[in-house]
N, C-alpha and C positions, 0 to 999 in steps of 0.2 A: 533459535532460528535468526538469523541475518536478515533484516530485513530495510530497505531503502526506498523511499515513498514514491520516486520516480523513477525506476527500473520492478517492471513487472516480472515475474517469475511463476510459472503457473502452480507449484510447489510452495511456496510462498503465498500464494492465495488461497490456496486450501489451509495452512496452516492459521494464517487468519480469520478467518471463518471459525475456526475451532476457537481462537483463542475470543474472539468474541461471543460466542455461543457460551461460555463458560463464565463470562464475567458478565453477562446481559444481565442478570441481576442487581447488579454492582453500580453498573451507568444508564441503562437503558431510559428509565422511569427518573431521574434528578435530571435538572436543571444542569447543563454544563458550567455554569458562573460559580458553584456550587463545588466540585469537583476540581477545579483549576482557574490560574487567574487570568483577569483579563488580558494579560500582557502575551503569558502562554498562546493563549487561544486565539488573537488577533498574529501573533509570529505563525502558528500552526497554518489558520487562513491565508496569508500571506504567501506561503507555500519555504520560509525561513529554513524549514527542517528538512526538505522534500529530500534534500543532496545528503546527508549523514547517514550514513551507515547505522542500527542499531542493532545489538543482539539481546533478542525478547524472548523469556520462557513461561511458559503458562503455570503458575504455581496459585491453584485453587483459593492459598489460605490468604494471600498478600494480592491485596490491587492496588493498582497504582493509574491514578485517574489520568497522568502524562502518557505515561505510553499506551493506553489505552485508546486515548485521541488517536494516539501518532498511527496506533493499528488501524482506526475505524478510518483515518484518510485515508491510507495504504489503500484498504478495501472499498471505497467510494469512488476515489479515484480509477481504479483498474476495473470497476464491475465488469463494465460493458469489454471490457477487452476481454476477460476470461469466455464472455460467451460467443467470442469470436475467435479465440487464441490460434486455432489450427489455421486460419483463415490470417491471421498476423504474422503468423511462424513463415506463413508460406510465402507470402508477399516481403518478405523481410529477407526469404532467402532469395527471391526471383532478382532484386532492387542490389542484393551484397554481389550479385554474379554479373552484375550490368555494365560492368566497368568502370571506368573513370569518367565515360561519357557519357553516358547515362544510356549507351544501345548496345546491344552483343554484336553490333556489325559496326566497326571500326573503320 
């Protein structure tokens, strides 16, 4: 899955969800300091990664404590927007139809 920490995709958030539901074992209960380095994790904070493009697959046997981050901001970041999503979609299309000036009456 494609996935980019600053562009939400409702598709994309379901798929994350899955993938951390599947490795909560893995990160959930450890210390992140533990897991990755500080350097990592203050870029991650920083939002360094938000813009890259990543392609992440859920493979049970192999974790990888980075991208694992990189999914759980994905998913922090966008919570609230998914339980709004239809409510974004719409506003998003009302604001792309408005023109150049910002009113439908010119």
């Amino acid at each position: 899955m494609k996935i980019q920490i600053n562009k939400y995709d409702n598709e994309v958030y379901r798929f994350v969800k899955a993938y951390l539901k599947v490795y909560e074992d893995d990160w959930l209960f450890t210390p992140p300091h533990r897991l990755a380095s500080s350097e990592f994790l203050r870029s991650l904070e920083d939002g360094v990664f938000d813009s890259i493009e990543y392609d992440i697959k859920i493979n049970p046997s192999i974790f990888n404590a980075e991208e694992c981050f990189i999914v759980f901001r994905y998913y922090y970041i966008h919570k609230d927007m998914h339980k709004h999503y239809d409510k974004y979609v719409n506003l998003e299309r009302m604001y792309s139809e408005l023109g150049t000036k910002g009113s439908v009456f010119h």
